[in-house]
Residue frames relative to the residue before (quaternion, step in Angstrom):
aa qw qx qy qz dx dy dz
X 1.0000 0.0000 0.0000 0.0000 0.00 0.00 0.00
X 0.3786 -0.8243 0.4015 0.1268 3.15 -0.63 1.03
X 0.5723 -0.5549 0.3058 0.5206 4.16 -0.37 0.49
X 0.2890 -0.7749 0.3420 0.4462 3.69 -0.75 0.83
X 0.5345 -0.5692 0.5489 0.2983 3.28 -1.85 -0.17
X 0.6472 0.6082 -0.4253 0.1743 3.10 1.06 -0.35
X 0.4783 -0.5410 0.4342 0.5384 3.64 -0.70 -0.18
X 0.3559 -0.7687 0.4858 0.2155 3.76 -1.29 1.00
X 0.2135 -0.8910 0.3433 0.2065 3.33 1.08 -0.54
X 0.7337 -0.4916 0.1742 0.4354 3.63 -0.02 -0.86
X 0.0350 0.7791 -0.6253 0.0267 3.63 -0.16 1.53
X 0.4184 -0.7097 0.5619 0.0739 3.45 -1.57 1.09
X 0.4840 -0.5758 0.5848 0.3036 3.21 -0.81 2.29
X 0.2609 -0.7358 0.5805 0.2314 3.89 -0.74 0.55
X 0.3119 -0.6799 0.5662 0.3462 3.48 -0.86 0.38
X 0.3073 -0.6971 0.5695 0.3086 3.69 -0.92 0.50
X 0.3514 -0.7183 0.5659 0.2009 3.85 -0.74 0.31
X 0.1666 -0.8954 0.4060 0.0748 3.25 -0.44 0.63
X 0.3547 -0.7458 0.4590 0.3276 4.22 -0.37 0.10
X 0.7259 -0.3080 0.3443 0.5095 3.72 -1.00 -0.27
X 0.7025 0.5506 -0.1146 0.4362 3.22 1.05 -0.99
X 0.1427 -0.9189 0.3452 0.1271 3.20 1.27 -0.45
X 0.2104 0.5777 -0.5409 0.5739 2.58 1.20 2.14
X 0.3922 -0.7067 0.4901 0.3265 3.76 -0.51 0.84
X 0.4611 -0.7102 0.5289 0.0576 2.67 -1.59 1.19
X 0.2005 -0.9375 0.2715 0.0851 3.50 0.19 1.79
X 0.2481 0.6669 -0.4543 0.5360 3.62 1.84 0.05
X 0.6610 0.3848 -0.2878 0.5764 3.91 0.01 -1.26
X 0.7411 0.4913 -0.3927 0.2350 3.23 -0.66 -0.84
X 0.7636 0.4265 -0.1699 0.4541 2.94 1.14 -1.25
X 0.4046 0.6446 -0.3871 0.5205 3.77 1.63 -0.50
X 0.6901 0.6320 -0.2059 0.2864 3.25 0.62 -1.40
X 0.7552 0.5004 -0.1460 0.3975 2.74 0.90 -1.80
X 0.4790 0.6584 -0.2751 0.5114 3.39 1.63 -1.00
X 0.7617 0.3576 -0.3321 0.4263 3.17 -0.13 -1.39
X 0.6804 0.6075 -0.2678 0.3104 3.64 0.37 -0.78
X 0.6339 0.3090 -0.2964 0.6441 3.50 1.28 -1.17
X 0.4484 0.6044 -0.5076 0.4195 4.38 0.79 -0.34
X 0.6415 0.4514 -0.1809 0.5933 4.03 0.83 -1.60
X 0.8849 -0.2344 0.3317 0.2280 3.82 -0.67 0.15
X 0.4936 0.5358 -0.4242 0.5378 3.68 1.21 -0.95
X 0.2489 -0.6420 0.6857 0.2361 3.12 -1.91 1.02
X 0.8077 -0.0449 -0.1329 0.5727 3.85 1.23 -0.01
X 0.4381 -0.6363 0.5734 0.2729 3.20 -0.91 -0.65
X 0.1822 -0.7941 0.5774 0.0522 3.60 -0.89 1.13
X 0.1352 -0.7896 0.5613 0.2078 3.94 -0.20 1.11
X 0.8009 0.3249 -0.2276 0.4486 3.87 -1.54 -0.12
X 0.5457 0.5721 -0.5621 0.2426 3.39 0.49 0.43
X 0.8717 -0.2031 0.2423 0.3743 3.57 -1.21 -0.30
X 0.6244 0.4574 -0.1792 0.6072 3.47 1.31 -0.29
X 0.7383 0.3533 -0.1154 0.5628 3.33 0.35 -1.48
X 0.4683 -0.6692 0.5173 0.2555 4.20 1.25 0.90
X 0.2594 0.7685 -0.5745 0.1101 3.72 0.60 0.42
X 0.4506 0.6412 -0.5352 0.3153 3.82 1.09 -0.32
X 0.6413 0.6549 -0.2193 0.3344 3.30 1.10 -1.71
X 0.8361 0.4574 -0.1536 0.2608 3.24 0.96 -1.14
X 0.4694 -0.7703 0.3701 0.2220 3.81 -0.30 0.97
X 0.7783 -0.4842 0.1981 0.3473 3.61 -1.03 0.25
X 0.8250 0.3692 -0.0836 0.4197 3.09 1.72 -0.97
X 0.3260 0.6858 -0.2534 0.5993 2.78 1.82 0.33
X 0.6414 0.5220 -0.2245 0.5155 3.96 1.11 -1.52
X 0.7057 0.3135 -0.1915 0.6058 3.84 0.86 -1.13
X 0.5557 0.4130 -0.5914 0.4134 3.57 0.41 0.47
X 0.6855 0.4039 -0.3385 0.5024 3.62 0.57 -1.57
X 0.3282 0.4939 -0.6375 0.4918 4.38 0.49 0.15
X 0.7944 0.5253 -0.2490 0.1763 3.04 -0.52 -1.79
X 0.7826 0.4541 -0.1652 0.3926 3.09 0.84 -1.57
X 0.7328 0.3328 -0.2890 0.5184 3.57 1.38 -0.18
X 0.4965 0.6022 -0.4663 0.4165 3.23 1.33 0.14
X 0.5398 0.5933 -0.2141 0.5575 3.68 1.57 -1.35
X 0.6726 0.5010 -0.2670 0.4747 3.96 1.02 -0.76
X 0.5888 -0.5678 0.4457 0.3637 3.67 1.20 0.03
X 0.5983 0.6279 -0.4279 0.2545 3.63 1.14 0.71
X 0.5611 -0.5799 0.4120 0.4232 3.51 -0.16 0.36
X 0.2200 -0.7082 0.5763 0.3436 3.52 -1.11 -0.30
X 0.5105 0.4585 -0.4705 0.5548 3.40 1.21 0.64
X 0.6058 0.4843 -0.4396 0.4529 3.10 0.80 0.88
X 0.7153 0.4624 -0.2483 0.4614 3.47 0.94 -0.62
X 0.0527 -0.6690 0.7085 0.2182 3.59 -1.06 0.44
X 0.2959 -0.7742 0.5313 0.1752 3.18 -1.81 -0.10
X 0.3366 -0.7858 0.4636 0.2330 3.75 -0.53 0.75
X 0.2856 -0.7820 0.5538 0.0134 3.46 -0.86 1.13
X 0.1391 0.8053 -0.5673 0.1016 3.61 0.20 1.38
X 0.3222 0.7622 -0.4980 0.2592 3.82 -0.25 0.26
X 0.2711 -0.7327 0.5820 0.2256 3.48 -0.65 1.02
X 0.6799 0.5838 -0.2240 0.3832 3.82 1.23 -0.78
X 0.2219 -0.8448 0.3466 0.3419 3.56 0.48 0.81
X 0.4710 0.5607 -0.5013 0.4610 3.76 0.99 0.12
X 0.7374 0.4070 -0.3198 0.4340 3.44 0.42 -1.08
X 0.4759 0.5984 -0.3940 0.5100 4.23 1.42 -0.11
X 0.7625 0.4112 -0.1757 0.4676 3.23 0.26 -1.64
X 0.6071 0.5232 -0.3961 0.4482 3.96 1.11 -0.44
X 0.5101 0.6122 -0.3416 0.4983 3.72 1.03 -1.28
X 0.6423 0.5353 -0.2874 0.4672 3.88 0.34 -2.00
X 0.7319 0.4241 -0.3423 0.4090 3.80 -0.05 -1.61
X 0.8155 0.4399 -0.2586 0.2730 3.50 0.56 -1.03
X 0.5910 0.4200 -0.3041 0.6180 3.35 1.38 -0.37
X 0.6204 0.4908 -0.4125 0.4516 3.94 0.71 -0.01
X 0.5529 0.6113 -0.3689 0.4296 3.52 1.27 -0.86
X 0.5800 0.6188 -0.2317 0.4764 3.38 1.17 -1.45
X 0.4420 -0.6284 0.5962 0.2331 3.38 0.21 -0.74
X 0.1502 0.7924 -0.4712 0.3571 3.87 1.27 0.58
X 0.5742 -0.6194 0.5046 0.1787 3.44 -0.99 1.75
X 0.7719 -0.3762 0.2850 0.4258 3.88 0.90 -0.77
X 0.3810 -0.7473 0.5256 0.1419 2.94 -0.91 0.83
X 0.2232 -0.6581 0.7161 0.0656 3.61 -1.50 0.99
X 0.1271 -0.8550 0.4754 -0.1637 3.06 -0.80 1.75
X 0.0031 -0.8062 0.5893 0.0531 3.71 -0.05 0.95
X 0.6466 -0.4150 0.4942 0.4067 3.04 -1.92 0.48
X 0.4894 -0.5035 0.6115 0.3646 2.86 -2.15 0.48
X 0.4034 -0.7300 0.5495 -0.0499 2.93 -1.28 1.95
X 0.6675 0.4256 -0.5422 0.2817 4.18 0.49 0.40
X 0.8490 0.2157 -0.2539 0.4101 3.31 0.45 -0.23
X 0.3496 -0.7437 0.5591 0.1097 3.35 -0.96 1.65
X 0.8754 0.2776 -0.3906 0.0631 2.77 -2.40 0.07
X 0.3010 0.8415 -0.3739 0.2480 2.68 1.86 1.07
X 0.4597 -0.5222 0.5664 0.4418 4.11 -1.28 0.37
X 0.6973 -0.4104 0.5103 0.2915 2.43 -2.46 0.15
X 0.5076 0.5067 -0.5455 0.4336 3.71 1.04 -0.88
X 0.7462 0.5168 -0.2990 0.2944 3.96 0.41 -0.97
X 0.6155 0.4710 -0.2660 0.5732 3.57 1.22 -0.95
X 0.6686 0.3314 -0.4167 0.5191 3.91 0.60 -0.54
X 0.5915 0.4435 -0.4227 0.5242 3.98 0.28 -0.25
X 0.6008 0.3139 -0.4610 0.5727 4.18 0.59 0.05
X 0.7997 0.2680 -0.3670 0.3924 3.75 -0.26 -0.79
X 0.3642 0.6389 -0.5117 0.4442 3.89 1.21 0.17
X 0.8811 0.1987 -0.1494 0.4023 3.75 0.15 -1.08
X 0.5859 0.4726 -0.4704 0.4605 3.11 1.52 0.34
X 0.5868 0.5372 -0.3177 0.5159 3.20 0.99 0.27
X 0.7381 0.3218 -0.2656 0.5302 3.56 1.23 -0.24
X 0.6675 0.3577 -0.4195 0.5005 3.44 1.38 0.82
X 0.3090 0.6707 -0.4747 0.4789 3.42 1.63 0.64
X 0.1077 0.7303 -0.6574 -0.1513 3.93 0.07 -0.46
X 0.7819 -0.0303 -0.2570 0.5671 3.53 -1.38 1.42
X 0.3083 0.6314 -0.6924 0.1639 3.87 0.03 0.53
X 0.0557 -0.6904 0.7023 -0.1641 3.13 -1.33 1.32
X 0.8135 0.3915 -0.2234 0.3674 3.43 -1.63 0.28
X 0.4202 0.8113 -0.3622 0.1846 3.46 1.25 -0.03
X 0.1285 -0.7955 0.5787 0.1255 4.01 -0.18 0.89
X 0.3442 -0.7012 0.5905 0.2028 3.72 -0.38 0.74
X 0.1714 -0.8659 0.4691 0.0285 3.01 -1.45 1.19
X 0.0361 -0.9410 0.3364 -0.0005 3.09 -0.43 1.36
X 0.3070 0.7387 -0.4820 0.3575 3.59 0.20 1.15
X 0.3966 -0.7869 0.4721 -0.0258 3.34 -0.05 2.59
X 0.7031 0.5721 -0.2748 0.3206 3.28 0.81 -1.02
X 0.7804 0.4087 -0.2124 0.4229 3.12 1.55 0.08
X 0.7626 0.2927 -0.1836 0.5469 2.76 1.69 -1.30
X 0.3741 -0.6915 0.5292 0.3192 3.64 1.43 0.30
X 0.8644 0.0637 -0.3550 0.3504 3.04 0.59 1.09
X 0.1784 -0.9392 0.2720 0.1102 2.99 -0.92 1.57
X 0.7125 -0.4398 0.3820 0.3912 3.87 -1.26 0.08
X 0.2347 -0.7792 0.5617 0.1493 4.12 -0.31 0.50
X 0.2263 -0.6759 0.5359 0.4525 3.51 -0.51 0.01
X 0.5740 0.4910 -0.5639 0.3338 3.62 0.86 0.11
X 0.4378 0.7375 -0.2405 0.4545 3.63 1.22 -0.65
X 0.6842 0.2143 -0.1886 0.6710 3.79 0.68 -1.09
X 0.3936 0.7259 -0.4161 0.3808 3.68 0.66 -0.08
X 0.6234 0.4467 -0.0363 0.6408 3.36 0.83 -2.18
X 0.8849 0.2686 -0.2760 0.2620 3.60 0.02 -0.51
X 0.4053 0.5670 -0.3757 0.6108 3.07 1.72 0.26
X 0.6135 0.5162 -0.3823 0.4593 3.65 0.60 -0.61
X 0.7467 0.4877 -0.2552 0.3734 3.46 0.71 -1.69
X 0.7814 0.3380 -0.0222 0.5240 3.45 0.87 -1.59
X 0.1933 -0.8287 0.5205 0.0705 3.90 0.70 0.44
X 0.8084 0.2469 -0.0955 0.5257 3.32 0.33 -1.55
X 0.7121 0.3914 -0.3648 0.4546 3.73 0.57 0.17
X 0.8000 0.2538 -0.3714 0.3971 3.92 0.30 0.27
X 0.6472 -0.6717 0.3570 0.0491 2.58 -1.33 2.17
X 0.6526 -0.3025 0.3982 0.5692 3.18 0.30 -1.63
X 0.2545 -0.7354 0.5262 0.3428 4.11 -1.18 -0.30
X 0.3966 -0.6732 0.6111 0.1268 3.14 -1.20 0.60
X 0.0196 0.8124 -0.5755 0.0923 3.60 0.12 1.36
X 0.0519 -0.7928 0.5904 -0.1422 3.34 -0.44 1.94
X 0.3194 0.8205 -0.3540 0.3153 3.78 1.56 0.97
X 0.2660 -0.7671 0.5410 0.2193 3.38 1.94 0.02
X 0.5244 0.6093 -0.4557 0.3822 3.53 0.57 1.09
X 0.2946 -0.7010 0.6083 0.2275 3.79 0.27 0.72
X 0.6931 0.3089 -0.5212 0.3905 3.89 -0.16 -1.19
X 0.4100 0.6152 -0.6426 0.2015 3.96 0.88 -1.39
X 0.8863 0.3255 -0.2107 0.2534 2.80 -0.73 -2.29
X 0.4434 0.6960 -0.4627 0.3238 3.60 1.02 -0.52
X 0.7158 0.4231 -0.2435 0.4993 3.40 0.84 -1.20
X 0.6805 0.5662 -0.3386 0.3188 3.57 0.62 -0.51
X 0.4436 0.6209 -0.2109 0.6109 2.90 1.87 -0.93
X 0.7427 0.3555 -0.3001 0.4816 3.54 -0.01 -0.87
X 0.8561 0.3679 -0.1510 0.3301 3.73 0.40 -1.29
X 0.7088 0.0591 0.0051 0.7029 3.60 1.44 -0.57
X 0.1991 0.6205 -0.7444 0.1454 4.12 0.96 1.29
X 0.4194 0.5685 -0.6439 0.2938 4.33 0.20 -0.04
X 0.7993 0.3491 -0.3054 0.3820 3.74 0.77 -0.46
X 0.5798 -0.5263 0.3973 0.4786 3.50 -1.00 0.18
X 0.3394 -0.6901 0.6392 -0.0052 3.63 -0.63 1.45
X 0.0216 0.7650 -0.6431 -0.0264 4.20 -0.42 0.85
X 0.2357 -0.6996 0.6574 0.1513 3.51 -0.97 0.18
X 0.2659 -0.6386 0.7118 0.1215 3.77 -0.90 1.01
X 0.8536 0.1710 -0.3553 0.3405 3.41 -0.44 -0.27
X 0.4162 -0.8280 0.3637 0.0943 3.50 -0.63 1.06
X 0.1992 0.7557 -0.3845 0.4914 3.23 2.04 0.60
X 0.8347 0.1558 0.0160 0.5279 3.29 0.12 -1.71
X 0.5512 0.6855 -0.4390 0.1832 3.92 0.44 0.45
X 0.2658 0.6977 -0.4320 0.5060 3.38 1.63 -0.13
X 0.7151 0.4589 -0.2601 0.4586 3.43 -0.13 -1.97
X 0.7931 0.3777 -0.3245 0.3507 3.51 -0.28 -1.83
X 0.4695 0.6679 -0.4084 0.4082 4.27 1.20 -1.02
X 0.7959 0.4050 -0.2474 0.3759 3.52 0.60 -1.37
X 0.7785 0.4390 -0.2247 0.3883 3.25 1.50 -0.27
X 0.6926 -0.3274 0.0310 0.6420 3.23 1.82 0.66
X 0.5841 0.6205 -0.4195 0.3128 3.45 0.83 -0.76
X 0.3530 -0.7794 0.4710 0.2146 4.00 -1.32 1.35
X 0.8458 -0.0974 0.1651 0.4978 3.43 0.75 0.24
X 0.4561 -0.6205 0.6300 0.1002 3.49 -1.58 0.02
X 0.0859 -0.4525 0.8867 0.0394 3.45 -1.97 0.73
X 0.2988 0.7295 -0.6006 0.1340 2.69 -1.12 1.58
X 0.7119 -0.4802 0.2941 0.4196 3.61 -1.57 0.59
X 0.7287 0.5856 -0.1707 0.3112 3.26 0.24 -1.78
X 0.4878 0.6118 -0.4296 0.4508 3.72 1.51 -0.87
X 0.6477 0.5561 -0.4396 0.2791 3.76 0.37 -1.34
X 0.7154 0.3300 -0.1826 0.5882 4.23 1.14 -0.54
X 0.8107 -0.0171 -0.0875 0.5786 4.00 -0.17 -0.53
X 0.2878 -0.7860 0.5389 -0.0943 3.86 0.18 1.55
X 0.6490 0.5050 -0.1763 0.5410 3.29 1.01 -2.00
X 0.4616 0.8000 -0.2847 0.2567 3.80 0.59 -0.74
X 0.8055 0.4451 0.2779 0.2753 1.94 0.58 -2.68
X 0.4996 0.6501 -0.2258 0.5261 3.11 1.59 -1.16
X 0.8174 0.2647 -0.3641 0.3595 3.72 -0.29 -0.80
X 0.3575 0.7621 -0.3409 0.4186 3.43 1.90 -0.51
X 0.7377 0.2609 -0.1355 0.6077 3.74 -0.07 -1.19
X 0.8219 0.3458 -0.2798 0.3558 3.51 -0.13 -0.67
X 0.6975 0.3185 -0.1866 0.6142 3.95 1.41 -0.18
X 0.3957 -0.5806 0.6259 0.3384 3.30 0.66 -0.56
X 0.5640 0.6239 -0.5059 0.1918 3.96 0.67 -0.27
X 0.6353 -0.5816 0.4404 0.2534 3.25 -1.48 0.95
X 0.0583 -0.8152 0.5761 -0.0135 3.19 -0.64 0.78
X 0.2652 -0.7796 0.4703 0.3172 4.33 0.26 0.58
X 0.6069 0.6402 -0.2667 0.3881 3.16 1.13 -1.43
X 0.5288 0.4813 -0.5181 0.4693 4.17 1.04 -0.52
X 0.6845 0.5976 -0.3532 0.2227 3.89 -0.11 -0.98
X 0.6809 0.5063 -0.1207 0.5153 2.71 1.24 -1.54
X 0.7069 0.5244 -0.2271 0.4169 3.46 0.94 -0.25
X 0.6973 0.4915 -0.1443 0.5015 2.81 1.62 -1.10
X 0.6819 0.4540 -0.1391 0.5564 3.14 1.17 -0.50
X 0.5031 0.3315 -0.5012 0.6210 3.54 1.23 0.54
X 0.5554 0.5631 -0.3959 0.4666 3.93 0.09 -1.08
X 0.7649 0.2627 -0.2538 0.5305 4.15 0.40 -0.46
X 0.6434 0.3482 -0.5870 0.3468 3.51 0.85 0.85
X 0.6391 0.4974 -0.3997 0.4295 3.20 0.99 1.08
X 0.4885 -0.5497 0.3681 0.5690 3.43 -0.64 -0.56
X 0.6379 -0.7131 0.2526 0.1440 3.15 -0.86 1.07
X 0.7049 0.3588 -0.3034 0.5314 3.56 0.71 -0.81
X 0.9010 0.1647 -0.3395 0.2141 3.43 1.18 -0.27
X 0.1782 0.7282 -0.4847 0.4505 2.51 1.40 1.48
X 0.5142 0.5359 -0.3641 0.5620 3.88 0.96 -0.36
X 0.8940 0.1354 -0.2803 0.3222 3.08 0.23 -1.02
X 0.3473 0.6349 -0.5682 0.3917 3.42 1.51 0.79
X 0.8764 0.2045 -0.2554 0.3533 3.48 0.52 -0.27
X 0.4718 0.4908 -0.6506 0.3365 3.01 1.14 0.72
X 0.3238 0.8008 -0.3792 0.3318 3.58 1.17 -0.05
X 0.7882 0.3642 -0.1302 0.4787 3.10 0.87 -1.83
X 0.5094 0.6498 -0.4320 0.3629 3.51 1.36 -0.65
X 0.7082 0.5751 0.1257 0.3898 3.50 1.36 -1.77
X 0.2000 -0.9278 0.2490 0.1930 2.95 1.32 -0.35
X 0.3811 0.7993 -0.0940 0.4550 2.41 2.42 0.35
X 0.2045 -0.8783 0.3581 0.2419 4.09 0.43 1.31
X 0.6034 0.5750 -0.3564 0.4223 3.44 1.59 -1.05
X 0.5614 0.5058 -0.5542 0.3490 3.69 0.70 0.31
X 0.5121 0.6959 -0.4129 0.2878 3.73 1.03 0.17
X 0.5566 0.6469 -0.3055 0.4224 3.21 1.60 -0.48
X 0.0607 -0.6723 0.7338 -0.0763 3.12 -1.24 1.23
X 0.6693 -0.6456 0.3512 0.1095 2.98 -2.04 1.10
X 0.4029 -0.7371 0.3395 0.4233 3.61 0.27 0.79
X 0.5340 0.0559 -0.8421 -0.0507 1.99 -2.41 1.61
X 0.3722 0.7564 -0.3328 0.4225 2.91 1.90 -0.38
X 0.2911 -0.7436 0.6017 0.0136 3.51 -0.98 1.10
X 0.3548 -0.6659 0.5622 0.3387 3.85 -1.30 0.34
X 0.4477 -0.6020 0.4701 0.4650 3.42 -0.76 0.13
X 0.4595 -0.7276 0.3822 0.3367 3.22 -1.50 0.40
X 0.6995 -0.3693 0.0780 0.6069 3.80 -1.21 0.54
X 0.7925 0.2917 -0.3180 0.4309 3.55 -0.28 -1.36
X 0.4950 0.5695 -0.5427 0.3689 3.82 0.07 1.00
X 0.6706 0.3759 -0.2183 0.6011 3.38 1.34 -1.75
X 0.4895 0.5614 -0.5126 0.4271 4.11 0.89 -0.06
X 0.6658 0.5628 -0.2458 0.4238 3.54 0.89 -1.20
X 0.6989 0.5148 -0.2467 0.4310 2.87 0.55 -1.65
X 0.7995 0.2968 -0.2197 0.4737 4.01 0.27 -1.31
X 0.5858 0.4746 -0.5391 0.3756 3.81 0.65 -0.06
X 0.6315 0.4534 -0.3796 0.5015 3.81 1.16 -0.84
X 0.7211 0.4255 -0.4536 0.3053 3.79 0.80 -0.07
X 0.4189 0.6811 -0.3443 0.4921 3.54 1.68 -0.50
X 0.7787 0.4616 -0.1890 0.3806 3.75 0.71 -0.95
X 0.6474 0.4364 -0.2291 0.5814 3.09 1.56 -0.57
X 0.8551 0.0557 -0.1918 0.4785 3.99 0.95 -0.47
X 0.7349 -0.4120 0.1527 0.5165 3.32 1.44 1.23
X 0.5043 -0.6020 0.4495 0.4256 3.34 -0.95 0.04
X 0.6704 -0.4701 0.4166 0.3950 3.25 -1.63 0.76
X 0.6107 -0.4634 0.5632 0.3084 3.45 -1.81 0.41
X 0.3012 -0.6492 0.6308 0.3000 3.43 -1.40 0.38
């Protein structure tokens, strides 16, 4: 299978909702997921970086499948995020969304041990790829700031060389403009995503197909002509750039809370904390002001 051509447009780092129990809560999810691909999302990416997918475990991943698959969702709609320092536990995530039939899979290095080379990070996604049988669609994931380790374009270079029929595109969440510049320039044949939703207008107009992003999971409709025109949009900055004076994921789900009127979206998956009230007060009166006040 060859890298796609199509345009990717805008899938939504999903937030995962979570119970007391901190087991995800799969009613929500699926609501969620709905409302989101209903608002503009062309899919919907679970376990990624938003949606706390590190946290989440094998059986837990084929439930939240299930529950939007059972919700009337395609699986060409869903991607799936592949976090696992253990390449069995990578290549187990991969099989199970591939079995499904899953649009693709966003894959990040194993992320516990740092200052490793590329000779080392391409020898991990080698055998996680050779215990993947028929893996396809794969978008490399790059974002250092988390996994302390990052993705070279000489690196995807070598693995595009090695694995022809199996890398999608990269997802370059490094909040680096020159990054994606180069990626664009050195491997724009692939689908080129931008995570940070600040600078994706620009990068859209310059080839890039779109975004997995955070911000999609609350103003989707926003977002949409963003990734998919490149069209400027003031209201993303300002949003984005309030959402990062907090912690982030639960800051998403402070406002998908507020969107929802719903409190049990505040839960997040230990170690990860909720913000506290007079944060999400802060946090949603400055978003209300910037994209209007909530609907009644």
């Amino acid at each position: 299978m060859q890298p796609t051509q199509q345009r990717f447009g805008l899938s939504v780092a999903l937030s995962t909702p979570f119970g007391a129990d901190a087991r995800v809560d799969l009613g929500r999810i699926a609501t969620h997921a709905n409302w989101v691909l209903q608002n503009g999302a062309g899919s919907v990416t679970l376990c990624g970086t938003t949606g706390e997918g590190a946290s989440i475990g094998l059986t837990q991943r084929a439930a939240m499948l299930g529950a939007l698959q059972g919700a009337g969702i395609g699986a060409d709609k869903i991607l799936i995020g592949v976090a696992s320092a253990s390449l069995d536990e990578a290549a187990a995530q991969a099989r199970m969304a591939l079995d499904a039939g899953c649009k693709g899979l966003l894959v990040a290095p194993a992320f516990y041990f740092k200052g490793v080379s590329d000779d080392g990070v391409f020898s991990w996604f080698s055998k996680f790829f050779e215990r993947t049988p028929g893996v396809r669609d794969v978008f490399l994931y790059h974002i250092p700031s988390v996994t302390a380790v990052g993705l070279s374009a000489e690196l995807i270079g070598r693995l595009r060389k090695a694995f022809p029929a199996v890398i999608a595109g990269v997802k370059d969440s490094s909040g680096d403009a020159a990054n994606t510049a180069g990626l664009l320039e050195q491997h724009g044949d692939l689908a080129i995503l931008v995570g940070d939703e600040r600078q994706l207008a620009g990068a859209v107009r310059k080839g890039a197909q779109g975004t997995i992003c955070g911000c999609a999971n609350f103003i989707p409709d926003i977002l949409a002509p963003v990734a998919n025109e490149g069209r400027d949009d003031p209201r993303v900055k300002q949003v984005v750039d309030l959402v990062c004076q907090y912690p982030v994921m639960s800051a998403v789900k402070a406002l998908i809370a507020h969107r929802t009127n719903d409190p049990a979206w505040l839960n997040v998956c230990p170690p990860l904390e909720p913000l506290t009230a007079q944060q999400a007060r802060d946090l949603t009166s400055g978003f209300d002001r910037i994209v209007g006040a909530k609907a009644a």
